[in-house]
C-alpha positions as a LaTeX table, in Angstrom:
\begin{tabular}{lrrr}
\hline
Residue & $x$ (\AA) & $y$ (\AA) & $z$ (\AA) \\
\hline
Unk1 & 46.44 & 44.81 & $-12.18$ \\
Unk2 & 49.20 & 43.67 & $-14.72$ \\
Unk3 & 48.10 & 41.10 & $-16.99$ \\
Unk4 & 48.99 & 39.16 & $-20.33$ \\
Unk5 & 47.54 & 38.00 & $-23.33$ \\
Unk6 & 45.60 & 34.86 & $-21.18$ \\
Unk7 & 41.67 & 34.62 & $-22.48$ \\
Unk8 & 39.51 & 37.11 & $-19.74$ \\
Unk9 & 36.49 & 36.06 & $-21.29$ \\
Unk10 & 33.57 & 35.22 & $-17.94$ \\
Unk11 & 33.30 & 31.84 & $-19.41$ \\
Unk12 & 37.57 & 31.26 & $-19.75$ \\
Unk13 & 37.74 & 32.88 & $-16.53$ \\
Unk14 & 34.84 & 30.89 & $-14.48$ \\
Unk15 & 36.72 & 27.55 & $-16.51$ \\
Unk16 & 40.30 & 28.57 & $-14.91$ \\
Unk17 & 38.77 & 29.54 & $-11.47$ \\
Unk18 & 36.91 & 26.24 & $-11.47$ \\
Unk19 & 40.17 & 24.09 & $-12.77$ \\
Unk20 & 42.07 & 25.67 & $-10.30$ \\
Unk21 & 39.59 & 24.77 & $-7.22$ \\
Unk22 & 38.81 & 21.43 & $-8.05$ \\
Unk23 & 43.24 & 20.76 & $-8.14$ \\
Unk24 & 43.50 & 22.52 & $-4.65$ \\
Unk25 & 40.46 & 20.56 & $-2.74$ \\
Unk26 & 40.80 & 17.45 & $-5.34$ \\
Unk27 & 37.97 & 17.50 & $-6.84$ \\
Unk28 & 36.52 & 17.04 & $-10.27$ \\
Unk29 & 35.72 & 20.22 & $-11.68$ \\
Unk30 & 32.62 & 18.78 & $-13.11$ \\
Unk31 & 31.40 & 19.02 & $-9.18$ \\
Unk32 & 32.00 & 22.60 & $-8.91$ \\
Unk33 & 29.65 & 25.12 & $-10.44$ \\
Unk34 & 29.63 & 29.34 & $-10.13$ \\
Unk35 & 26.97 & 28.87 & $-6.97$ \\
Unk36 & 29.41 & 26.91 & $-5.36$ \\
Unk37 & 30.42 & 28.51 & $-1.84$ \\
Unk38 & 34.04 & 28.87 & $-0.76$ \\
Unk39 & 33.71 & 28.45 & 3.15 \\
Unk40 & 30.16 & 26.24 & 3.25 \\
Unk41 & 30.23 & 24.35 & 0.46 \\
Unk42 & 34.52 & 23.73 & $-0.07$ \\
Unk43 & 35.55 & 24.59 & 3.71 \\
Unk44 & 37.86 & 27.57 & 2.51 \\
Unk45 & 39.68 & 28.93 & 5.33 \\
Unk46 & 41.90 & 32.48 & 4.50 \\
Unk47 & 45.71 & 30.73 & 4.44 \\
Unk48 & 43.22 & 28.33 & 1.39 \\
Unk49 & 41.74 & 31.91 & $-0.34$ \\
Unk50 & 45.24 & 33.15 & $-0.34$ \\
Unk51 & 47.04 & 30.55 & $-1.78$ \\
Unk52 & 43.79 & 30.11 & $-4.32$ \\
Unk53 & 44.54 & 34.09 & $-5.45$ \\
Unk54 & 48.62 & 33.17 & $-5.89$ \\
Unk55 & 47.33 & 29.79 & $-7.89$ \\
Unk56 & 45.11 & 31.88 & $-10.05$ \\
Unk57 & 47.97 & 34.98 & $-10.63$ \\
Unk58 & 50.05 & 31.67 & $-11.83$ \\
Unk59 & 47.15 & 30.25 & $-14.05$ \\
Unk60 & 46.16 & 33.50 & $-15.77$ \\
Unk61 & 49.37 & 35.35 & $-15.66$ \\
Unk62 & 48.24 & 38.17 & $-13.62$ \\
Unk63 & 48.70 & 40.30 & $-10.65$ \\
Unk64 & 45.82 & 41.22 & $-8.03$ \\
Unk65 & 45.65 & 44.52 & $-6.12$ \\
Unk66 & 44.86 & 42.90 & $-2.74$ \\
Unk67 & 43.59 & 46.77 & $-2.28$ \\
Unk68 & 40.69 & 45.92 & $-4.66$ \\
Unk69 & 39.76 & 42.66 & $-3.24$ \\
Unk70 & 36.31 & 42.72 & $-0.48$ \\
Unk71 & 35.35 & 39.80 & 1.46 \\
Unk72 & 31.91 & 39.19 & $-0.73$ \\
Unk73 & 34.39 & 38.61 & $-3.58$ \\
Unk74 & 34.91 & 35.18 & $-1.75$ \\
Unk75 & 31.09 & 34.15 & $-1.15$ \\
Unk76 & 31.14 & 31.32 & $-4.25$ \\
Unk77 & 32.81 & 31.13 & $-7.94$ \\
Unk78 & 30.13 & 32.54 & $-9.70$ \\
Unk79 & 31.13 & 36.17 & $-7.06$ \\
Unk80 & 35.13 & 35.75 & $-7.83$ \\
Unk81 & 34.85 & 35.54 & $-11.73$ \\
Unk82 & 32.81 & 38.67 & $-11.43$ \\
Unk83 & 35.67 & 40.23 & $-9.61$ \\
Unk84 & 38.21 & 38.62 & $-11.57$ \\
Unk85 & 35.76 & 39.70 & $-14.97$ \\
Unk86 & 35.88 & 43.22 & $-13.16$ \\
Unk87 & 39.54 & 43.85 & $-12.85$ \\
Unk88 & 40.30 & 42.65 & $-16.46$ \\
Unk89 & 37.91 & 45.27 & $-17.46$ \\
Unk90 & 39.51 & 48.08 & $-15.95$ \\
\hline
\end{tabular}
């Protein structure tokens, strides 16, 4: 993962993730929380998670190993900041 000087903190990163939801389902981001579920809750389908991950490389100025990336990563925003937290880490 390549990545820039863009705040990795959990709380910057669950703000971006959250920002960057609510613009792609249009939403206020006040109605999205970390327990909120990409398929049940925001009706995510995998062309939506994709384009969410190239969205989020734009917003934090990053690059994601699709390699590292599991399916549970995708259960709600509260389980992709921990895999975005994760990869800034490493």
């Amino acid at each position: 993962m390549e990545t820039s000087n863009v705040s990795t903190s959990t709380p910057q990163l669950t703000s971006t993730v959250i920002g960057t939801v609510a613009r792609m389902v249009s939403r206020e981001p006040r109605s999205i929380s970390p327990e909120t579920r990409f398929l049940d809750d925001l009706n995510f389908d995998s062309t939506m998670v994709l384009e969410l991950l190239m969205n989020l490389e734009t917003d934090l100025d990053t690059e994601f190993d699709p390699e590292t990336l599991e399916p549970s990563d995708f259960d709600t925003v509260g389980s992709l900041v921990a895999y975005l937290t994760r990869q800034f880490e490493a």
